[in-house]
C-alpha positions as CSV (number, residue, x, y, z in Angstrom):
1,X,108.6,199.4,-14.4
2,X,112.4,199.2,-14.8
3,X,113.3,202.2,-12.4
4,X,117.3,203.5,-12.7
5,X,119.1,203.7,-9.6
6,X,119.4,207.1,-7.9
7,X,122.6,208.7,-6.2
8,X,120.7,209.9,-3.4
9,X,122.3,207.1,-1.0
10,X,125.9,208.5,-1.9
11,X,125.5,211.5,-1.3
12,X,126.2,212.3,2.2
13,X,129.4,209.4,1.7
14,X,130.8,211.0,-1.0
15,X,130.9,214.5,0.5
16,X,132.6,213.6,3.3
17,X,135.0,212.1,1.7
18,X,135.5,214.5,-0.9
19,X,135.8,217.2,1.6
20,X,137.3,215.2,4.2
21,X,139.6,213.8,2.5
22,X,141.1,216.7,-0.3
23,X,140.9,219.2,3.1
24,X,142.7,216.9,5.0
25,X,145.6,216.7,2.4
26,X,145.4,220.3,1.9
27,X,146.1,220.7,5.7
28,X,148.8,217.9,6.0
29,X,151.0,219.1,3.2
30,X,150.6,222.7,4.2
31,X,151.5,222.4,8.2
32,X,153.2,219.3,8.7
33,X,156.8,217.8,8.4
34,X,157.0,214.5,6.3
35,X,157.8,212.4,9.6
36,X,156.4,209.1,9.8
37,X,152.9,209.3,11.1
38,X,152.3,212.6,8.7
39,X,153.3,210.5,5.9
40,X,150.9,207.9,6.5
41,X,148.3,210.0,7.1
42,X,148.9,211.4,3.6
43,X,148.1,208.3,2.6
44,X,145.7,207.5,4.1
45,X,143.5,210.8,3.4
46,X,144.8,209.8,-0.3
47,X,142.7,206.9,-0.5
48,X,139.3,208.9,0.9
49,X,139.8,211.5,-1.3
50,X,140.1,209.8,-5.0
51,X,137.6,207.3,-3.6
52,X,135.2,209.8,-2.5
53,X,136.1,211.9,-5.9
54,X,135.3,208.3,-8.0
55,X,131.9,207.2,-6.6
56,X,130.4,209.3,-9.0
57,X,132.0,208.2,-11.7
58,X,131.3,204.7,-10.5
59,X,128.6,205.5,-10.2
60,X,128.1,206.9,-14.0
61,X,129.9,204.1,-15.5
62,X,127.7,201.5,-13.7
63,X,124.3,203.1,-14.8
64,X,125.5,203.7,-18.6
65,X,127.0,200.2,-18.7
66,X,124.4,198.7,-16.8
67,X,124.4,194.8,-16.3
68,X,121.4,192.8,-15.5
69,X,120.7,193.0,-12.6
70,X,122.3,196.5,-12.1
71,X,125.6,197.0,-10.0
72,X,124.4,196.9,-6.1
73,X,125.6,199.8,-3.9
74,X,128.7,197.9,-2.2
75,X,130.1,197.1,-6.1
76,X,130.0,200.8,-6.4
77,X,131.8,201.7,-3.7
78,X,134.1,198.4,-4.2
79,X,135.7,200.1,-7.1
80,X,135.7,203.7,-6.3
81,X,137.7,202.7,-3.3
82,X,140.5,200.8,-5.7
83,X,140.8,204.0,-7.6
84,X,141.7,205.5,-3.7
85,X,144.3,202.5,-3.3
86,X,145.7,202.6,-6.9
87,X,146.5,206.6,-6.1
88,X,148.2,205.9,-2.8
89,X,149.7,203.4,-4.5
90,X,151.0,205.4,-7.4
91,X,152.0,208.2,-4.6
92,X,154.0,205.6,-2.9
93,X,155.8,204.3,-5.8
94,X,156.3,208.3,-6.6
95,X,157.9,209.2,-3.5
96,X,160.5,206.1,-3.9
97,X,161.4,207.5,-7.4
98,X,159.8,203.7,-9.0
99,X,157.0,204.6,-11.0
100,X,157.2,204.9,-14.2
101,X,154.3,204.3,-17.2
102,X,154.5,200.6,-17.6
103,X,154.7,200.2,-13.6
104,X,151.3,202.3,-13.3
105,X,149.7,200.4,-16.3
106,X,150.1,197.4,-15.2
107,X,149.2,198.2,-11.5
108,X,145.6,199.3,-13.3
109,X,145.4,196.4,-15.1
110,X,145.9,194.2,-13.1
111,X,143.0,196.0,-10.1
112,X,140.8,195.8,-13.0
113,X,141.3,192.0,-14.1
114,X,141.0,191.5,-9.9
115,X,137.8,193.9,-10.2
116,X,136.3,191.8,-13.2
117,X,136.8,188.3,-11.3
118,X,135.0,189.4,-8.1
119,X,132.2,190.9,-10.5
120,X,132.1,187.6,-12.0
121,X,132.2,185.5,-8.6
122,X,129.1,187.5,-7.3
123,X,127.3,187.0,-10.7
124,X,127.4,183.2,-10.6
125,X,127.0,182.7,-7.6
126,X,123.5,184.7,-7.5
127,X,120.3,182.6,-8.0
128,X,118.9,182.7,-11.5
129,X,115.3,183.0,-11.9
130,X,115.4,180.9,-14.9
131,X,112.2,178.9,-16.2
132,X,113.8,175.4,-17.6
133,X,112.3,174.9,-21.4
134,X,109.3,173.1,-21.4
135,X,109.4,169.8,-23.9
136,X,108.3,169.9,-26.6
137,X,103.9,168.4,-27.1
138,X,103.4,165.3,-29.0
């Protein structure tokens, strides 16, 4: 019995982030000055709320393209939290007038080469059940 993985354990995480973290920005940009403290908290609520908004798709993604053994529940959150940094990222690069498309390409290309080399760490380093080939009976 090969059971898919349910979202139930994200769900309470990922509204509070969602909520926390878009309602939070909503509040900042709307009754604050962009002093110092302000500005990192923009930031910072940045991160919770694309993170929060990506562990579904993570979550998705992971379950469509599922690998043997399937993603574990830290993976998931792993990569919904690089989408949060890549967006702060891209908002700080923004406010300095840097980005531009080849900045914000490469800057995903290169979290997702980082991405596929941890995902490749944890895979060989986890214990194979693998029965050796028996020789052959003469």
């Amino acid at each position: 019995m090969d059971e898919k993985p349910t979202f139930r354990p994200f769900l309470f995480s990922t509204f509070v982030l969602i909520i926390g973290g878009w309602a939070g920005l909503a509040l900042l940009t709307n009754y604050t000055l962009p002093t110092v403290w302000p500005r990192w908290g923009f930031f910072a609520l940045i991160v919770l709320a694309c993170a929060g908004t990506a562990i579904p798709i993570s979550f998705w993604l992971n379950r469509v393209f599922a690998t043997d053994p399937p993603a574990e529940p830290q993976v998931i959150v792993r990569q919904s939290t690089w989408v949060g940094v890549y967006f702060a990222v891209l908002a700080w690069l923004q406010i300095g007038r840097l980005l531009s498309f080849s900045i914000g390409l490469w800057l995903a290309l290169g979290l997702i080469v980082f991405e596929y080399l941890l995902r490749l760490r944890e895979t060989s380093s986890r214990p194979t059940n693998h029965v050796p080939p028996q020789p052959p009976a003469s």
